[in-house]
MARLO-368304 format. One record per residue (C-alpha): z, y negated, x. Coordinates in nm, 2 decimals. Each point is the difference from the previous one (the first is absolute). Layout:
! MARLO-368304
@z: Z | y: Y | x: X
...
! end
This chain:
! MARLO-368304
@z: 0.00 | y: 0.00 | x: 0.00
@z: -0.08 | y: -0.30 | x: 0.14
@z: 0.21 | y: -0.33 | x: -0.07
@z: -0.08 | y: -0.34 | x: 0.01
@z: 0.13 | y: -0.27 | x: 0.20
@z: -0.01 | y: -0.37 | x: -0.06
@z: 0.08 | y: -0.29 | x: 0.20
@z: 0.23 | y: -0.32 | x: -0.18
@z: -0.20 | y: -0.30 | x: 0.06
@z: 0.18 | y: -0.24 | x: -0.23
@z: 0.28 | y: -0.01 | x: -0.16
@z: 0.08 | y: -0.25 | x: -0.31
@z: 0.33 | y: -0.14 | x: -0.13
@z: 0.13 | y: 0.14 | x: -0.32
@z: -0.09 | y: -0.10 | x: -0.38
@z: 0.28 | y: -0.16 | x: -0.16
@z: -0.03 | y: 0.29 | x: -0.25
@z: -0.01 | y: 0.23 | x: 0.29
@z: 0.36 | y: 0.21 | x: 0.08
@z: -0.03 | y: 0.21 | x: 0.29
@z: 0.31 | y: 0.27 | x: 0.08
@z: 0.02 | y: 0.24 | x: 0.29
@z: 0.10 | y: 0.40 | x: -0.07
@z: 0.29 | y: -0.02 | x: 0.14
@z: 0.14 | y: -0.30 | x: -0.04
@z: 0.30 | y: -0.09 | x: -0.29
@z: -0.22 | y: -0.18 | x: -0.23
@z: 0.27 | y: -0.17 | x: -0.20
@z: 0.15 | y: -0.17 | x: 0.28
@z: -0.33 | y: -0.14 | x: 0.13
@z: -0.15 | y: -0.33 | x: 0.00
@z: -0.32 | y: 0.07 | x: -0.16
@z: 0.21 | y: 0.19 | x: -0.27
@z: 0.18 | y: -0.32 | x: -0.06
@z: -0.37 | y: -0.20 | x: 0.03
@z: -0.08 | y: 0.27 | x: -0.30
@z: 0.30 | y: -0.07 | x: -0.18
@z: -0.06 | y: -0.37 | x: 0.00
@z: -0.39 | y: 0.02 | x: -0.11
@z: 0.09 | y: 0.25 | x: -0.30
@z: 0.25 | y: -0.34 | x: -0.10
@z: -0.27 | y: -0.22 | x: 0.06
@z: -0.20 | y: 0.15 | x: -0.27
@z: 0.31 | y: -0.02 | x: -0.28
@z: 0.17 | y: 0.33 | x: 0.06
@z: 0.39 | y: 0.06 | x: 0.04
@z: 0.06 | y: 0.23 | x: 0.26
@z: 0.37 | y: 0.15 | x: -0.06
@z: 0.18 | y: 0.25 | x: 0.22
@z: 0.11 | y: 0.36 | x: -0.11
@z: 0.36 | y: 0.04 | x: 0.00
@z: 0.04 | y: 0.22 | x: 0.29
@z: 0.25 | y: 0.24 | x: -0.16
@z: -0.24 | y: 0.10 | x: -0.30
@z: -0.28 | y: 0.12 | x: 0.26
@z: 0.01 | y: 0.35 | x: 0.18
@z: -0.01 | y: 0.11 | x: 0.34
@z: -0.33 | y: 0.14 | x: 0.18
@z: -0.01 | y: 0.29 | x: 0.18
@z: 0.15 | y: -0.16 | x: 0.33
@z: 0.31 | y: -0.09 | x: -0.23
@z: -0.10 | y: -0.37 | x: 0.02
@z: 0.05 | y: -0.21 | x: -0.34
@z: -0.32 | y: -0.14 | x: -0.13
@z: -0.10 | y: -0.38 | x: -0.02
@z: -0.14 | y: -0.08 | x: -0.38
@z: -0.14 | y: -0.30 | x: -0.15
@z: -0.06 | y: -0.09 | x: -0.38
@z: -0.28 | y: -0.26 | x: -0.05
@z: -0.09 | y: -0.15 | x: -0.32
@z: -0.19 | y: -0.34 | x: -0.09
@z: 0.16 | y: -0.29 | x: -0.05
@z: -0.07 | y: -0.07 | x: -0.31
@z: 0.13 | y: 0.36 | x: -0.12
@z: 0.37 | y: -0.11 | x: 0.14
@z: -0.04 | y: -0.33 | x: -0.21
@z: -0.07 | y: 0.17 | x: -0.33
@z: 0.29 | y: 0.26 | x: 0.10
@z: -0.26 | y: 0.30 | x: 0.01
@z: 0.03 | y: 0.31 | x: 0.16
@z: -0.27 | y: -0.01 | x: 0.19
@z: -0.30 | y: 0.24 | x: 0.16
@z: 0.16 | y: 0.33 | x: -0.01
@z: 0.34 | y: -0.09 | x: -0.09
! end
């Protein structure tokens, strides 16, 4: 099988609506999460964090990070919300 090879000859910034995350880094403790974060807001969602002790474990007994979003306006009108 022969592969091919290619040589990076430019490289160009990111889109603002561009997230980027490596495999192994913590993605919820990263900038560009945050950057993420911040755009969804931009755009009239409400991005609230999932109490920590309703969420379960993974398989390396680390608790799981959860966040609800809804739209603005849903919160005003006292709606549940997509999926809620």
């Amino acid at each position: 099988m022969n592969s091919r090879r290619f040589i990076i000859t430019e490289i160009r910034e990111r889109r603002d609506n561009e997230f980027l995350f490596g495999c192994s880094e913590r993605v919820v403790a990263s900038s560009e999460f945050q950057r993420l974060l911040s755009f969804i807001r931009n755009y009239g969602f409400i991005i609230e964090k999932i109490d920590e002790r309703s969420l379960p474990y993974d398989n390396h007994a680390d608790r799981l990070v959860g966040y609800k979003i809804r739209k603005e306006e849903e919160v005003k009108n006292n709606d549940k919300g997509m999926g809620n």
